[in-house]
mmJSON file of the N, C-alpha and C atoms, coordinates in Angstrom:
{"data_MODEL":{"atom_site":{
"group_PDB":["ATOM","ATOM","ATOM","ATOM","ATOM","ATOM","ATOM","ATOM","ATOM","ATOM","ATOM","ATOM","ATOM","ATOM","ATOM","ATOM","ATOM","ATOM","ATOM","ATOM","ATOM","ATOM","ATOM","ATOM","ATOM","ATOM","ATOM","ATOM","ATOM","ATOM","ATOM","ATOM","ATOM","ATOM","ATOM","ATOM","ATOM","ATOM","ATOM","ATOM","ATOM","ATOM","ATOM","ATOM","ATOM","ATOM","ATOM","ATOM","ATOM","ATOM","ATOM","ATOM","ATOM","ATOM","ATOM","ATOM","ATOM","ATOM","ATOM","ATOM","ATOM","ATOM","ATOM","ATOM","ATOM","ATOM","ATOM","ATOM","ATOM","ATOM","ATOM","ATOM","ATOM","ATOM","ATOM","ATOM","ATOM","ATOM","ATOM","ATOM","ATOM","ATOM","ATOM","ATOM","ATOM","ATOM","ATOM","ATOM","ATOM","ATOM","ATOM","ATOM","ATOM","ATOM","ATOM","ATOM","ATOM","ATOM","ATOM","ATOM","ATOM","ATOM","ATOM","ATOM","ATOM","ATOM","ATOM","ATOM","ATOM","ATOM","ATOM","ATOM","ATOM","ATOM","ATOM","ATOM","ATOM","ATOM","ATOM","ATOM","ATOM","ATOM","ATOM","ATOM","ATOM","ATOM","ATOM","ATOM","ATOM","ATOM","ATOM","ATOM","ATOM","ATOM","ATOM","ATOM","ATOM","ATOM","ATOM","ATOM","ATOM","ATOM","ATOM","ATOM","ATOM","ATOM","ATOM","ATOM","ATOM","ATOM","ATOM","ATOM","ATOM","ATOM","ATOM","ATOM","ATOM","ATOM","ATOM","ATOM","ATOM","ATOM","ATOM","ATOM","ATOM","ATOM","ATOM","ATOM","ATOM","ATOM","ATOM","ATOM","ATOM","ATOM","ATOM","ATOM","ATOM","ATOM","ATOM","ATOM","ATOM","ATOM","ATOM","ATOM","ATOM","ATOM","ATOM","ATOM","ATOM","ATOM","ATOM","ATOM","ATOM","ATOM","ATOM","ATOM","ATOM","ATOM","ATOM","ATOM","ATOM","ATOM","ATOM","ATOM","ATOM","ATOM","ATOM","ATOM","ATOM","ATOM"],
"id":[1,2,3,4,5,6,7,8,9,10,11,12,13,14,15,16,17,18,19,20,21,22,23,24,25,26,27,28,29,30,31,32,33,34,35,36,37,38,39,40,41,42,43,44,45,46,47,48,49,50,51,52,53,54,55,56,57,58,59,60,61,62,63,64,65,66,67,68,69,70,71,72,73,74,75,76,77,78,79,80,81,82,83,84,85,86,87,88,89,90,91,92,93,94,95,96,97,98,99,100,101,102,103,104,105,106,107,108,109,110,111,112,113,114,115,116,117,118,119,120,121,122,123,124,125,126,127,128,129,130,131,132,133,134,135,136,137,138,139,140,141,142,143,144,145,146,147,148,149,150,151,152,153,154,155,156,157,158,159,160,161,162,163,164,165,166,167,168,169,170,171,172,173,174,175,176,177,178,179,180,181,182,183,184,185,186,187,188,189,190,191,192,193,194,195,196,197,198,199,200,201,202,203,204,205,206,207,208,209,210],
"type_symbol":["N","C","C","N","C","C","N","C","C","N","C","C","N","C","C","N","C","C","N","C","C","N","C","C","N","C","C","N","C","C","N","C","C","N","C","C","N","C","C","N","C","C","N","C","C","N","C","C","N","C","C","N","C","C","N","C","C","N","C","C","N","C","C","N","C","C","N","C","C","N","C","C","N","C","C","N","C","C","N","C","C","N","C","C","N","C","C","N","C","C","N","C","C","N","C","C","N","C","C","N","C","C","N","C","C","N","C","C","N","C","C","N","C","C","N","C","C","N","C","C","N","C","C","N","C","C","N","C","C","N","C","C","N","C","C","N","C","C","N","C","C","N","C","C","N","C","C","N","C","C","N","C","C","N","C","C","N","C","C","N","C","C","N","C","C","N","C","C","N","C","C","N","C","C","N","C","C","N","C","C","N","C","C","N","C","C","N","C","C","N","C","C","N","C","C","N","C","C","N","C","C","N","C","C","N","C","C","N","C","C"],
"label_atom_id":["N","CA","C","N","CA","C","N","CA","C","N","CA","C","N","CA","C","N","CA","C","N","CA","C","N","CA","C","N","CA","C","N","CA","C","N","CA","C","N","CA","C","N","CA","C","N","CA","C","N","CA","C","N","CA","C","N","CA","C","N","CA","C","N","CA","C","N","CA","C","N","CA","C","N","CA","C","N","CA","C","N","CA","C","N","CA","C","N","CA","C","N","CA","C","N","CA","C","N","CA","C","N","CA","C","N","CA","C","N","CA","C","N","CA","C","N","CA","C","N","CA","C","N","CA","C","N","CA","C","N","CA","C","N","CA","C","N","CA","C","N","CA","C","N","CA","C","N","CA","C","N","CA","C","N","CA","C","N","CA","C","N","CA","C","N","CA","C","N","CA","C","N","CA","C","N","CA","C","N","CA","C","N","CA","C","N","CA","C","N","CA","C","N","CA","C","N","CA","C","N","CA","C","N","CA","C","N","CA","C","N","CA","C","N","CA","C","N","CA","C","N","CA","C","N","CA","C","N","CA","C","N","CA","C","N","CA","C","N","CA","C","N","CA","C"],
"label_alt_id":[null,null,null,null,null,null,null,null,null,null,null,null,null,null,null,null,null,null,null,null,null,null,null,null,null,null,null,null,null,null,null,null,null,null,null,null,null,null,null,null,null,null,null,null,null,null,null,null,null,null,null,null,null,null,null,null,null,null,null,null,null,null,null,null,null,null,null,null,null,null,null,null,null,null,null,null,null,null,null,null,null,null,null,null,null,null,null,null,null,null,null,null,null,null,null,null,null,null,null,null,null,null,null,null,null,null,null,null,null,null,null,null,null,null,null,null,null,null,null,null,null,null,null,null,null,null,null,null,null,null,null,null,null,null,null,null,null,null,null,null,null,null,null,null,null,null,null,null,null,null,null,null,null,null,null,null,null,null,null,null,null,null,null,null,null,null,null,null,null,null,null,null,null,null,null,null,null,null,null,null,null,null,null,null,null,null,null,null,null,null,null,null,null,null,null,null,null,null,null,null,null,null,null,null,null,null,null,null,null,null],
"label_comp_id":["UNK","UNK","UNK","UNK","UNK","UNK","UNK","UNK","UNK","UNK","UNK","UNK","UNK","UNK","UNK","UNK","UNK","UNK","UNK","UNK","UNK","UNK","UNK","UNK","UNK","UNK","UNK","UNK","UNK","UNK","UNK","UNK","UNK","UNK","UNK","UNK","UNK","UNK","UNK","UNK","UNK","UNK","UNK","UNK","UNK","UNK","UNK","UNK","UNK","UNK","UNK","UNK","UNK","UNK","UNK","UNK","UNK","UNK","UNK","UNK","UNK","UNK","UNK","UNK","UNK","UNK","UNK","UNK","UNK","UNK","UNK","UNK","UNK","UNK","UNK","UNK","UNK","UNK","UNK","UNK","UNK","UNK","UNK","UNK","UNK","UNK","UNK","UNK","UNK","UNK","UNK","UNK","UNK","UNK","UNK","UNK","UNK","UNK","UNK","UNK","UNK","UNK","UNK","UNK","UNK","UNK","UNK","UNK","UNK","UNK","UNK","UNK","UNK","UNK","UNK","UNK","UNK","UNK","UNK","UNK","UNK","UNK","UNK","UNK","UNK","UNK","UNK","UNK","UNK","UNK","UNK","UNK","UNK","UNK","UNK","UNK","UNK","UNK","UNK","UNK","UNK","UNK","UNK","UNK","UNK","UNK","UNK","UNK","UNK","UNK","UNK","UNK","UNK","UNK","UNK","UNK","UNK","UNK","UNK","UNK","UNK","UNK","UNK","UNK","UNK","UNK","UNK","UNK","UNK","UNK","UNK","UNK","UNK","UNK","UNK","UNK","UNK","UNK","UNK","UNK","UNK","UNK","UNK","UNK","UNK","UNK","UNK","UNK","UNK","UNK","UNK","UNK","UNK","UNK","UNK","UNK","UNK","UNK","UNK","UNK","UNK","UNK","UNK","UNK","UNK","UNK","UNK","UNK","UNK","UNK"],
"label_asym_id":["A","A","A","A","A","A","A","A","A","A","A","A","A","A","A","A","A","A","A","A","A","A","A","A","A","A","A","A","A","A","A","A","A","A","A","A","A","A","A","A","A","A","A","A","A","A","A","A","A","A","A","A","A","A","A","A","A","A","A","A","A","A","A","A","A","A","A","A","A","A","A","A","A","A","A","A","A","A","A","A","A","A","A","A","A","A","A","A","A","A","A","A","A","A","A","A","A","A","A","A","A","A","A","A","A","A","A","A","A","A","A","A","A","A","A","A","A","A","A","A","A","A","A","A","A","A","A","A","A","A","A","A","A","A","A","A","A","A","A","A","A","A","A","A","A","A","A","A","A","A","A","A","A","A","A","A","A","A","A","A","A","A","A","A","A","A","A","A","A","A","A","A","A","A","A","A","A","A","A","A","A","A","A","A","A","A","A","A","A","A","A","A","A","A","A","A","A","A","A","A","A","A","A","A","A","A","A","A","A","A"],
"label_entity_id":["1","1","1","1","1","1","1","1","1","1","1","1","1","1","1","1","1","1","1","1","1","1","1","1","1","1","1","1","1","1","1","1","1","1","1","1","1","1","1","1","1","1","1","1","1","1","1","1","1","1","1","1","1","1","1","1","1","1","1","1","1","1","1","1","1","1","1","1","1","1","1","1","1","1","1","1","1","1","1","1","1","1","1","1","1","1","1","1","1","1","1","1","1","1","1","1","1","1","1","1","1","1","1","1","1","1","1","1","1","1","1","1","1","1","1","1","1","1","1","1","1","1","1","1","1","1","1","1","1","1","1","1","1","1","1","1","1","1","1","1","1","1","1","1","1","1","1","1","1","1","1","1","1","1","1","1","1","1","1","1","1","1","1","1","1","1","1","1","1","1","1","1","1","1","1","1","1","1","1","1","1","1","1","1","1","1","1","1","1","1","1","1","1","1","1","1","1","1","1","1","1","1","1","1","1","1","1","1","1","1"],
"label_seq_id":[1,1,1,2,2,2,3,3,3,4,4,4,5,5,5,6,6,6,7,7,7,8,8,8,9,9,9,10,10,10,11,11,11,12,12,12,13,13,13,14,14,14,15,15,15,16,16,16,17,17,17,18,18,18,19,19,19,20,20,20,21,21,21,22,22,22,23,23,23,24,24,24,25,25,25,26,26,26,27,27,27,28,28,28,29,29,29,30,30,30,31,31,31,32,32,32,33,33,33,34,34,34,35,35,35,36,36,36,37,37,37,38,38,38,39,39,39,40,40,40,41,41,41,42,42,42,43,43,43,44,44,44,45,45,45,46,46,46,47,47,47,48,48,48,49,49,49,50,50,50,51,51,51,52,52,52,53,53,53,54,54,54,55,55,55,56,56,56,57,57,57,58,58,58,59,59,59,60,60,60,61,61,61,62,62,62,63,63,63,64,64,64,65,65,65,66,66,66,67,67,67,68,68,68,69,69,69,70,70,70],
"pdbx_PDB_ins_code":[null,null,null,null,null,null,null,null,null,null,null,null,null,null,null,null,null,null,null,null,null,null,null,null,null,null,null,null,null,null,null,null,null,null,null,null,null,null,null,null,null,null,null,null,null,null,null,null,null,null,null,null,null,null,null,null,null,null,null,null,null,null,null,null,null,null,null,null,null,null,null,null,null,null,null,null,null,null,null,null,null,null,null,null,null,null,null,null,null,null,null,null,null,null,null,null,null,null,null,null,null,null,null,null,null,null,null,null,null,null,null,null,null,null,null,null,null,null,null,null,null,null,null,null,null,null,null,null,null,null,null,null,null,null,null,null,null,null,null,null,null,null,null,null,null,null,null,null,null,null,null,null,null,null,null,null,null,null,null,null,null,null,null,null,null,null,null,null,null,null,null,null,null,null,null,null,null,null,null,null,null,null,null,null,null,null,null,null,null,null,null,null,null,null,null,null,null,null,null,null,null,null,null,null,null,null,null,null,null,null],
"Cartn_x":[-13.757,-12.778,-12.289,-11.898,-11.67,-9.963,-9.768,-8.655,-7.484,-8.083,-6.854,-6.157,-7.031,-6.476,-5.951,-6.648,-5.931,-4.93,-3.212,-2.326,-2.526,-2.757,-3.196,-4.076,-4.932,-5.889,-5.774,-4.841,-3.94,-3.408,-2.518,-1.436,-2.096,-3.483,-4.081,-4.333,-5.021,-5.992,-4.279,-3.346,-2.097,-1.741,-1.98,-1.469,-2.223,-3.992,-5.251,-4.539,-4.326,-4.201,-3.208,-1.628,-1.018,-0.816,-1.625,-1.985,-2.574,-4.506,-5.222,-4.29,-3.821,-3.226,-1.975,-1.582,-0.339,-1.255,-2.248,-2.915,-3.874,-4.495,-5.459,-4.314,-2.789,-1.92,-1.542,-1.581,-1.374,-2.284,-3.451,-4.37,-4.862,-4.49,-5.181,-4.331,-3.056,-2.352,-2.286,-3.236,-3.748,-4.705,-4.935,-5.542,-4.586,-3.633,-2.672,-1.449,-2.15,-0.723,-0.01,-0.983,-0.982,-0.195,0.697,1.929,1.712,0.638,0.615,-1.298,-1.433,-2.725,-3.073,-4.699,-5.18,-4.629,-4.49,-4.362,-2.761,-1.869,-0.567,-0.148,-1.349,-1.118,-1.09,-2.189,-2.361,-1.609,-0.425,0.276,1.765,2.103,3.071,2.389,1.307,0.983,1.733,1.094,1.32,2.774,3.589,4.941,5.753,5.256,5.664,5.446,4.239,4.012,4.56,5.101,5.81,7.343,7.913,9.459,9.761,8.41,8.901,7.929,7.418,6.312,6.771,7.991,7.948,7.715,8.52,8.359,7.126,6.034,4.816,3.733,4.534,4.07,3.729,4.73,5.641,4.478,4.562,3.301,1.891,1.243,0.12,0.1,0.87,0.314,1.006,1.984,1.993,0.429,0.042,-1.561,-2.208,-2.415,-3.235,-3.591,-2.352,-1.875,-2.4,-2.087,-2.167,-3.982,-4.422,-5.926,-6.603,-6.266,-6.901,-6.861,-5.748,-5.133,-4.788,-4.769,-4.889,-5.942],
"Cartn_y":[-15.308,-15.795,-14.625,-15.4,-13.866,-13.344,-12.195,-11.633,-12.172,-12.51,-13.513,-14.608,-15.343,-16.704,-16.392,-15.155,-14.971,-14.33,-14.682,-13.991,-12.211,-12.349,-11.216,-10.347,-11.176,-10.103,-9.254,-10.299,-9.337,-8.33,-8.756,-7.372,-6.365,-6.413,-5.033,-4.667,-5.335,-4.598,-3.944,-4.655,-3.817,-2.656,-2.579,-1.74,-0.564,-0.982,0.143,1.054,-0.067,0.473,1.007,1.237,1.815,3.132,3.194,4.302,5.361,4.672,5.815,6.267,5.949,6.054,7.136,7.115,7.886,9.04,9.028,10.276,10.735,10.184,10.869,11.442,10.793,11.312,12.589,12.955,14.186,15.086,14.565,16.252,16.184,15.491,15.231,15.09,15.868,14.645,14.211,15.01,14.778,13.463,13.216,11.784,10.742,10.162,9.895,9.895,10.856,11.28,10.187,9.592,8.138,7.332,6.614,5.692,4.21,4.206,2.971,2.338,1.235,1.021,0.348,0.707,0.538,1.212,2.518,3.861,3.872,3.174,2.647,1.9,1.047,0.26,1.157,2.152,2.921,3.869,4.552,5.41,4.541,3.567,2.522,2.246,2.351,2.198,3.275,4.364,5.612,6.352,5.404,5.761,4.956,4.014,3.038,3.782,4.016,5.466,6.377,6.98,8.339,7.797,6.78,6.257,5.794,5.015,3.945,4.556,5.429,6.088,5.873,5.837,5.517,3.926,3.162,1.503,1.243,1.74,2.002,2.261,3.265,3.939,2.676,2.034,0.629,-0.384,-0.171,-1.456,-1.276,-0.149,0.027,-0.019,0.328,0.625,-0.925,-2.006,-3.644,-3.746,-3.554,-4.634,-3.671,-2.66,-2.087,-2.335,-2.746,-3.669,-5.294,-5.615,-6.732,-7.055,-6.038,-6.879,-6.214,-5.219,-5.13,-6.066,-6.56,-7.066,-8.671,-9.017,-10.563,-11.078],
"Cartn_z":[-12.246,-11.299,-10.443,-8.805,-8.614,-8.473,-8.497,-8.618,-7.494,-6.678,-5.968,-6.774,-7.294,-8.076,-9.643,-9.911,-11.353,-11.255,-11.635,-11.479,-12.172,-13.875,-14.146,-13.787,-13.012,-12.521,-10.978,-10.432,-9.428,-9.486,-10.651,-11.16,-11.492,-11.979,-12.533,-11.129,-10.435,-9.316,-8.068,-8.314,-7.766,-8.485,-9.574,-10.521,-10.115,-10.189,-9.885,-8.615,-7.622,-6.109,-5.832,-6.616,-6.678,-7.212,-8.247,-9.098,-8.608,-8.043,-7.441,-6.051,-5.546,-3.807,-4.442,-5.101,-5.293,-6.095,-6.718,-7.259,-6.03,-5.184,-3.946,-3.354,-2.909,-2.211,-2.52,-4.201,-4.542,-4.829,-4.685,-4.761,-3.301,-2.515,-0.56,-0.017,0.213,0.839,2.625,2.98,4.373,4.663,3.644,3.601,3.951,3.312,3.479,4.16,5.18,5.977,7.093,7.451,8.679,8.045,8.615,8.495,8.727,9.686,10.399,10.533,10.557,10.884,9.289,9.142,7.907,6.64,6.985,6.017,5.558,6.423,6.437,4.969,4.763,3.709,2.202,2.016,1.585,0.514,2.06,1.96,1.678,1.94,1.288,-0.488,-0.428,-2.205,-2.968,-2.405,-2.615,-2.761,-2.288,-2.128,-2.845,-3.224,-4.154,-5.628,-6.048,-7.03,-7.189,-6.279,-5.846,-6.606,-5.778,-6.32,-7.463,-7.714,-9.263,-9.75,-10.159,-11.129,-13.05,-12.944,-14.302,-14.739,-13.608,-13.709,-13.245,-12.681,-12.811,-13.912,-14.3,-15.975,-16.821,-17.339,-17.546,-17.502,-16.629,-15.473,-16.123,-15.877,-16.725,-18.145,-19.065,-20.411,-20.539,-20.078,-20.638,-20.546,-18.999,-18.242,-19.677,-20.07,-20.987,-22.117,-22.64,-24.443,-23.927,-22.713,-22.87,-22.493,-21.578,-21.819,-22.799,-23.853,-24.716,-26.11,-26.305,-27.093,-26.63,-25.964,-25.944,-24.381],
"occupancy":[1.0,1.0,1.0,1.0,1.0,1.0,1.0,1.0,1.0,1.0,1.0,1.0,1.0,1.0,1.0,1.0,1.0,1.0,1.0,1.0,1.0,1.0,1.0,1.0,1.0,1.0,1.0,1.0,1.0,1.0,1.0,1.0,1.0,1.0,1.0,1.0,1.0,1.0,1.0,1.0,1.0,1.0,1.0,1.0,1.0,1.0,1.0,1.0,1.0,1.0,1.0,1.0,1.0,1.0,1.0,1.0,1.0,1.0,1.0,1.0,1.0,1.0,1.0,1.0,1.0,1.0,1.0,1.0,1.0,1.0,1.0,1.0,1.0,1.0,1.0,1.0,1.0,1.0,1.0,1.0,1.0,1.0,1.0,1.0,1.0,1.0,1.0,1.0,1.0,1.0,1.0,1.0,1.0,1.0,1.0,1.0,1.0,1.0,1.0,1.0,1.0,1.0,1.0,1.0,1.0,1.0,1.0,1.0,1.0,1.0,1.0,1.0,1.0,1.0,1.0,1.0,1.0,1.0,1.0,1.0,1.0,1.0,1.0,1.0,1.0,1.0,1.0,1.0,1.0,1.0,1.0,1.0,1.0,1.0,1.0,1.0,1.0,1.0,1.0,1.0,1.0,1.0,1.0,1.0,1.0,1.0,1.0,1.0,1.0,1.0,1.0,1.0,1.0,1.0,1.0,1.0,1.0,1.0,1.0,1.0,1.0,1.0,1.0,1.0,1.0,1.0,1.0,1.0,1.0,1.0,1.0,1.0,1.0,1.0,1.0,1.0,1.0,1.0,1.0,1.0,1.0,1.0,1.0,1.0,1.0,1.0,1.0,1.0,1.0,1.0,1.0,1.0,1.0,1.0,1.0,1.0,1.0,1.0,1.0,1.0,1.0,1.0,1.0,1.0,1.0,1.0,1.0,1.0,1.0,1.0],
"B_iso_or_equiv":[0.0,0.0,0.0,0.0,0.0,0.0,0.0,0.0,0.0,0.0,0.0,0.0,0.0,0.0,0.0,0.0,0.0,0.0,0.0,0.0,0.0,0.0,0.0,0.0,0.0,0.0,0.0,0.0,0.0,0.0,0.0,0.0,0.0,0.0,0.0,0.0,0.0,0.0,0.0,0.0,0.0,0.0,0.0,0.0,0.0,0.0,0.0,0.0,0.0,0.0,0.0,0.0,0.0,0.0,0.0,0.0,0.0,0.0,0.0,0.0,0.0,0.0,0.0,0.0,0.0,0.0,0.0,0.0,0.0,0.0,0.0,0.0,0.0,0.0,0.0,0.0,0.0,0.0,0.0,0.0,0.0,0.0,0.0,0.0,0.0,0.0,0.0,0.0,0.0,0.0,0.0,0.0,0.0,0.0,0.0,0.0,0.0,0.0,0.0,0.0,0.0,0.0,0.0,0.0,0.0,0.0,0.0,0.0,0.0,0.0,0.0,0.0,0.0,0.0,0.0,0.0,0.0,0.0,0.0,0.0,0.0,0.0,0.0,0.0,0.0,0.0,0.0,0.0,0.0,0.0,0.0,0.0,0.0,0.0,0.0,0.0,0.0,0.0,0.0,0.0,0.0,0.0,0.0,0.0,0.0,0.0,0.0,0.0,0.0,0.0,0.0,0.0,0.0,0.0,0.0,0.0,0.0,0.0,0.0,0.0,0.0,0.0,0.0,0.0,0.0,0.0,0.0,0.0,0.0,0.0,0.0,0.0,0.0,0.0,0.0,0.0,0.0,0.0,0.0,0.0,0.0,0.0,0.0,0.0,0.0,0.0,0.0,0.0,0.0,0.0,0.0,0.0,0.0,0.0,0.0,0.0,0.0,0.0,0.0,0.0,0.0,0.0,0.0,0.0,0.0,0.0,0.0,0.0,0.0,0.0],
"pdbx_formal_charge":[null,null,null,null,null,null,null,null,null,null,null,null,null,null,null,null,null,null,null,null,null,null,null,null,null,null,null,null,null,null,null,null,null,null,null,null,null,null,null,null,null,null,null,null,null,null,null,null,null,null,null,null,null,null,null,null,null,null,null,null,null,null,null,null,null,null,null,null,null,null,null,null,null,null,null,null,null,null,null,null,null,null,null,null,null,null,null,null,null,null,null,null,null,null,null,null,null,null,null,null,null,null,null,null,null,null,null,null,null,null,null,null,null,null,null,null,null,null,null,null,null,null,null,null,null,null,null,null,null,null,null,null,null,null,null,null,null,null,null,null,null,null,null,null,null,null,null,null,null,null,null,null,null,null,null,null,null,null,null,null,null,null,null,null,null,null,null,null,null,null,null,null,null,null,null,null,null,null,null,null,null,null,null,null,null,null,null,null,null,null,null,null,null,null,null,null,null,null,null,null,null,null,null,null,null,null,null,null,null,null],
"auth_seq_id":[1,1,1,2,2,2,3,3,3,4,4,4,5,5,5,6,6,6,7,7,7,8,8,8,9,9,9,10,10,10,11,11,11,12,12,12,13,13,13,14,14,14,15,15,15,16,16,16,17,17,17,18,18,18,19,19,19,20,20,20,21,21,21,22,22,22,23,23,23,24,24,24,25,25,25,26,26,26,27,27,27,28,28,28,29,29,29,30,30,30,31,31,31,32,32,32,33,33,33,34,34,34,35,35,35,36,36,36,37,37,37,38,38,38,39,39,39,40,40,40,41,41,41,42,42,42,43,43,43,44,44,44,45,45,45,46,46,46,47,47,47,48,48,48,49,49,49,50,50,50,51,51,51,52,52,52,53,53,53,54,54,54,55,55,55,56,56,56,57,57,57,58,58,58,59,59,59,60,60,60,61,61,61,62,62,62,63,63,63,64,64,64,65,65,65,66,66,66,67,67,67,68,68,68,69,69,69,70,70,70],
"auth_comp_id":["UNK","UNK","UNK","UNK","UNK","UNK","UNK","UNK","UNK","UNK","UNK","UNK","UNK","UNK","UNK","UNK","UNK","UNK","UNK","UNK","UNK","UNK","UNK","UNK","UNK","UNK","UNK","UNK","UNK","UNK","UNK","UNK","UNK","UNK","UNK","UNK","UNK","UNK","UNK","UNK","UNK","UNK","UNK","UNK","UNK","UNK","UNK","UNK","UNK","UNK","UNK","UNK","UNK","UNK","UNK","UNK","UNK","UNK","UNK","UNK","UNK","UNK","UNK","UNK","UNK","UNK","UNK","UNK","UNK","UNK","UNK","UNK","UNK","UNK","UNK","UNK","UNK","UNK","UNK","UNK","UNK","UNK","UNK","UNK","UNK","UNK","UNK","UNK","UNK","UNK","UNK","UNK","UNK","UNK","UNK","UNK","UNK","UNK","UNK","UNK","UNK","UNK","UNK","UNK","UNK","UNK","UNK","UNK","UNK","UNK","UNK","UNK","UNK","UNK","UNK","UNK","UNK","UNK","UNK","UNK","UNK","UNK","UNK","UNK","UNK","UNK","UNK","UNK","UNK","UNK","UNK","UNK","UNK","UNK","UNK","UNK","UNK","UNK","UNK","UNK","UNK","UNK","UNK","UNK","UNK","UNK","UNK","UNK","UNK","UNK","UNK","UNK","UNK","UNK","UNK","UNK","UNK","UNK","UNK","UNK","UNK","UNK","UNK","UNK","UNK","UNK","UNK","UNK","UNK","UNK","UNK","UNK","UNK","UNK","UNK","UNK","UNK","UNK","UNK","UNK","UNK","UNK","UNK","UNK","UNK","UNK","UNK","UNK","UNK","UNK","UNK","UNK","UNK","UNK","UNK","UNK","UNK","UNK","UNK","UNK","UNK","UNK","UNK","UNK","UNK","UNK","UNK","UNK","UNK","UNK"],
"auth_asym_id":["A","A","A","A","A","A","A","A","A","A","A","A","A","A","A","A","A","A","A","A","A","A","A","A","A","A","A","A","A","A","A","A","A","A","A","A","A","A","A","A","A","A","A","A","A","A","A","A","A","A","A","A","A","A","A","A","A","A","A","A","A","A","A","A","A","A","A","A","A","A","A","A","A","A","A","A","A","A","A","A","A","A","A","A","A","A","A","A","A","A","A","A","A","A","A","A","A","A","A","A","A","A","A","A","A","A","A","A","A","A","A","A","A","A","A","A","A","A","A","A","A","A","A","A","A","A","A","A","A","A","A","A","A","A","A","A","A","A","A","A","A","A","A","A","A","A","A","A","A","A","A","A","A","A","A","A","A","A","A","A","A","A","A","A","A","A","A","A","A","A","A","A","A","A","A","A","A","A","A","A","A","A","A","A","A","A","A","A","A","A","A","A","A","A","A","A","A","A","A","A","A","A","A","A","A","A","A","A","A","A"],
"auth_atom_id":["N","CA","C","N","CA","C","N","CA","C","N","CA","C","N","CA","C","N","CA","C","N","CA","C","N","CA","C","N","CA","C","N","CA","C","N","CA","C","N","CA","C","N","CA","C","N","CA","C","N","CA","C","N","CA","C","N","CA","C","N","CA","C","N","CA","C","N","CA","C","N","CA","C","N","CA","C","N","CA","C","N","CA","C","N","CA","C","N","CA","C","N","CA","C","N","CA","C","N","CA","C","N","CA","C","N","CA","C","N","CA","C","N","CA","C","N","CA","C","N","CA","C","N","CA","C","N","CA","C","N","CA","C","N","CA","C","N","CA","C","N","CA","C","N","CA","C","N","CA","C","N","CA","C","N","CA","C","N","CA","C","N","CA","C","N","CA","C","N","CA","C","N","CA","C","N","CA","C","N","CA","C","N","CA","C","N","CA","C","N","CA","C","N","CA","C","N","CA","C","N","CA","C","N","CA","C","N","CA","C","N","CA","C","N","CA","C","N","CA","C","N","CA","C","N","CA","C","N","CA","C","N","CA","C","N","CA","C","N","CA","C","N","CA","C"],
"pdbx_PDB_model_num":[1,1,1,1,1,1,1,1,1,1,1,1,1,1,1,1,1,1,1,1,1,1,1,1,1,1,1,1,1,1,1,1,1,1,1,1,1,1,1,1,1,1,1,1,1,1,1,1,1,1,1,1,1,1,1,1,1,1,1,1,1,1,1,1,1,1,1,1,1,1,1,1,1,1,1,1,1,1,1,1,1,1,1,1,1,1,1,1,1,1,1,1,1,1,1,1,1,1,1,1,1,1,1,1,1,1,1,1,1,1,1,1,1,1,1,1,1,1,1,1,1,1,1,1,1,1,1,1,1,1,1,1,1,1,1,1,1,1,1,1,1,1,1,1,1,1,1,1,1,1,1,1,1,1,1,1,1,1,1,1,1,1,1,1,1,1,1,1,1,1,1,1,1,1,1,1,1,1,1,1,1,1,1,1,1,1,1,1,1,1,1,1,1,1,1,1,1,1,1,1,1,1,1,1,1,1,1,1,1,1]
}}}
């Protein structure tokens, strides 16, 4: 099924895209530097990581317990 229609499987692939974007942001962060456009979306992941990194933290190791474990 695909990750649009599965609620859980959204949340991971938000979870993924929040994660890597806030880690490319920190070892590149010239990658990321654009605000607006495609790369816009990106760097809003990335900053979302940056702010809530612990409620992030949070975020991954539930999705982690939970698709290993149920």
């Amino acid at each position: 099924m695909s990750a649009l229609f599965n609620f859980h499987s959204f949340l991971t692939v938000v979870l993924l895209v929040i994660c890597t974007c806030t880690f490319v942001k920190m070892q590149f962060p010239t990658i990321l530097e654009q605000k607006t456009g495609f790369r816009g979306f990106f760097w809003k992941a990335a900053r979302i990581g940056e702010r809530l990194s612990p409620w992030v933290a949070a975020g991954c190791l539930t999705m982690g317990v939970s698709i290993l474990f149920f």
